[in-house]
C-alpha positions, 0 to 999 in steps of 0.5 A: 709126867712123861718124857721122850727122847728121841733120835739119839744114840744110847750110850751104856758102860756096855753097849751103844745104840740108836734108841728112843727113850721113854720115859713116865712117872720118874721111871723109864718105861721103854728103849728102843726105835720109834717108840710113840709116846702120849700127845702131852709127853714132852719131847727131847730131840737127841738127833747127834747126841747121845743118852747117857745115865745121869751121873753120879757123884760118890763123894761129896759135902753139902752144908758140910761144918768144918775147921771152925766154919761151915761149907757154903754149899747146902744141900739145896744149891749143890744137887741144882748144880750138879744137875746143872752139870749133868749128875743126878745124885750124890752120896755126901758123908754123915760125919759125927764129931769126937764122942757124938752119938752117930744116930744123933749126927744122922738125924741131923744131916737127915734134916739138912738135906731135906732141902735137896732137890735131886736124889742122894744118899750118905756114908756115914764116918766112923770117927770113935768107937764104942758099944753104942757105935757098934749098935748105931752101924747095925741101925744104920745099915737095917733100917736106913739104908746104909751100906758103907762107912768112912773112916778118916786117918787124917785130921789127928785131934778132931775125926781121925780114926786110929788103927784100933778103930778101923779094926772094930768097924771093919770087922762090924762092917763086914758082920753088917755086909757093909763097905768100907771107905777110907780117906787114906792119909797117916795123920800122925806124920801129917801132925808132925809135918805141919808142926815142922813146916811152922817150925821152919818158917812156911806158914803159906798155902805151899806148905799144905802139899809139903806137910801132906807128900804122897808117902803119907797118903801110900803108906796109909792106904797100904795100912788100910787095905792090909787090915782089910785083907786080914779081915776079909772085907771089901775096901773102897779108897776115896780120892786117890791122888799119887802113884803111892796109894795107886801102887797099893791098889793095884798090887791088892787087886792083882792079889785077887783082894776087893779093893776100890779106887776113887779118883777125883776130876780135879786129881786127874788135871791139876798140879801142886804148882797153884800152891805156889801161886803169889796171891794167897787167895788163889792158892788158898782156894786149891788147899784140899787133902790129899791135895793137888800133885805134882804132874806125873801122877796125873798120868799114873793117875790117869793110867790107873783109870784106863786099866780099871784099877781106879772104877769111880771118879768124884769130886769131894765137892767141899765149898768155902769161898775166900773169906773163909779160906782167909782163917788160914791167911798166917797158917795154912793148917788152919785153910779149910780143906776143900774145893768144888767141882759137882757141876764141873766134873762130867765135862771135864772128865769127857773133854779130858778123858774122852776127847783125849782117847784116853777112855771110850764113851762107855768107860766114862760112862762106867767111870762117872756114874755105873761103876758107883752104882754097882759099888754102892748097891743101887744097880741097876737103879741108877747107873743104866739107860734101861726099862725100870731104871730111874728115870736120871738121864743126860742128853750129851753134845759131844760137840758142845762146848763151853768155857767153865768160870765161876762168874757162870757156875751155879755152885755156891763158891766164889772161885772155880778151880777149873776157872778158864778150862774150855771144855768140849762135850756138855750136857744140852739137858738133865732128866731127874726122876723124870723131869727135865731140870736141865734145858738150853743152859737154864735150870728148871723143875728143880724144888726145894725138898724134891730130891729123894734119900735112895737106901742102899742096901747091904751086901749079905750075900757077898759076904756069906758067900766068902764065908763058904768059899775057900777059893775066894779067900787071900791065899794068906788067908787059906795058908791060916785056915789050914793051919787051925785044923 
């Protein structure tokens, strides 16, 4: 199957160009001006649009079993959404329960995403430790693919990680040439001020970002990128969503430390005030952690962006629809964590960030899909519009436009947190491995099981190469160094 796009602007993290597009056997074959294709390629005409990298989402959960429920999202109907969106691969979490072998709990989503219809890969979560956990990861990362671990510091007496864990498999990390990522929350203060929120009376969904406030999330992703710091290994912080844990951040990177931020689309646009919404199903539909913020963290948020110290944004794609919120309706710590947005968040963050002047097209570009794949070692792979690259492309009308409802989306929820959002720039088609699965507002070629695992492999190299060198230590790091000899 070939197919050719043709008379539109290509639109790279890097560069911007007039260029055809090539593309055969799922892979991308030439890039340039008036590139003939075969008679029985299909043909695309970009005339005033721009081909971008397909996006990628580095932070979702299909099918995900969670709080006593599982998500409604599977992995079928969540990669035809995000395609239907203009993102063509996720990288969703394998996340073993207390005790449960991690092997075991990756066969087991392994089976549940071979209903995919788009490409994706896993983090797998680090939720206990022991002998056979320190094996699995070395497993993992040699013969699956794997390349980066979570570690949760929230949710105390289920899948949190304390600090004796994420010593251990930070330091096996690091051995592996694995990355580290943390959903960055002190989940023993968490505990403690959910009990003192029911202690006082506030069982409703306003008490989610009351038990949740941003000190929590800044001292736990401070926590986080210190031990990282110590123990000289990469760290890539999930959903970052107050000036707290941006702070952290910023400050490790300008020390010279390699750390990541994630921000998510919905962080970025939606305040703390929908907790506060008088119907419970509404408000309860946006329960989420870390969750929604008050308005000048947006704008940190946003900053933070702009001046690179946040590189990748993602959804935490998460769905349980009302009914299943409802678990919650007498105590908020019992509302399912989670909201959706894979099909919603590339309109967004062009309508919001590009259309703004917040960001250039080749920032979004590095934002929603380059940046993560570079971090997550699938480079040039995916995340580029060049010859050899996988064939995950977006056709995009930055005058389109259309109104987001969930009475329209293809995501498996019933409610829409960007519900009534106009957005102006949308994808007119979806290319996946090859195939236009996206056309004239209609999903098309997407199977069941079409969707490929992508192994991602370690980063050996990096870490040899800070084992050499001196000058890539902290200067902690070089002052301890020294004073062993």
């Amino acid at each position: 199957m070939s197919v050719l796009i043709r008379g539109g602007t290509v639109v790279t993290s890097d560069d911007s160009f007039r260029a055809d597009v090539y593309t055969q056997d799922g892979v991308i074959k030439a890039v340039g001006e008036g590139i003939e294709a075969p008679g029985d390629a299909e043909v695309i005409d970009a005339g005033g649009q721009l081909v971008m990298p397909g996006g990628i989402d580095p932070h979702t959960h299909m099918q995900l079993p969670f709080m006593g429920t599982v998500a409604s999202e599977d992995f079928f109907t969540g990669t035809v959404a995000a395609a239907a969106g203009g993102t063509t691969m996720c990288i969703d979490f394998v996340i073993p329960g207390p005790q449960e072998p991690v092997l075991e709990a990756y066969d087991k989503w392994r089976g549940w995403s071979e209903k995919a219809a788009a490409d994706y890969s896993f983090h797998v979560a680090i939720t206990w430790w022991d002998e056979t956990v320190h094996r699995d990861m070395g497993t993992l990362v040699q013969e699956h693919g794997v390349n980066s671990f979570k570690h949760f510091m929230a949710y105390k007496n289920a899948i949190m990680a304390d600090d004796e864990t994420l010593v251990n498999s930070f330091m096996r990390a690091k051995e592996l040439g694995a990355i580290c990522t943390v959903h960055a929350e002190n989940g023993e203060l968490v505990f403690r001020l959910q009990q003192e929120m029911k202690d006082r009376g506030i069982t409703g969904p306003e008490g989610h970002p009351l038990s949740r406030p941003p000190e929590v999330e800044g001292e736990a992703a401070n926590r986080a990128i210190r031990i990282a710091q110590v123990l000289n290994v990469p760290l890539y912080v999930v959903h970052t969503s107050c000036m707290e844990s941006l702070e952290a951040i910023t400050r490790a990177r300008l020390e010279g430390q390699r750390v990541f931020g994630e921000v998510l689309a919905g962080h970025l646009v939606i305040d703390d005030s929908v907790y506060r919404h008088p119907d419970f199903e509404f408000a309860a539909a946006h329960v989420m952690s870390p969750p929604f913020r008050a308005k000048p963290h947006q704008e940190a948020l946003w900053r933070g962006l702009q001046a690179g110290n946040l590189q990748t944004t993602a959804t935490d794609h998460c769905c349980f629809c009302s009914d299943q919120k409802a678990a919650g309706i007498d105590d908020f710590s019992l509302i399912p964590n989670g909201t959706a947005g894979v099909e919603d968040r590339m309109s967004v963050m062009w309508d919001q960030g590009v259309g703004t002047g917040r960001l250039t097209p080749n920032e979004f570009v590095a934002a929603t899909s380059t940046n993560a794949a570079k971090i997550f070692n699938i480079y040039p792979r995916k995340g580029t519009v060049t010859v050899g690259a996988d064939a995950d492309l977006v056709v995009w009308d930055p005058e389109g436009t259309r109104t987001i409802s969930a009475k329209t989306h293809h995501q498996n929820i019933d409610f829409n947190i960007f519900e009534g959002m106009t957005v102006k720039g949308i994808n007119t088609h979806t290319i996946s491995q090859g195939r236009i699965v996206w056309a004239d507002g209609q999903v098309q070629n997407m199977e069941r099981g079409s969707g490929r695992y992508i192994d991602r492999p370690a980063f050996a190299s990096y870490y040899d190469a800070m084992a050499r060198r001196e000058d890539l230590l902290t200067p902690t790091a070089v002052e301890r160094a020294k004073a062993a000899e």
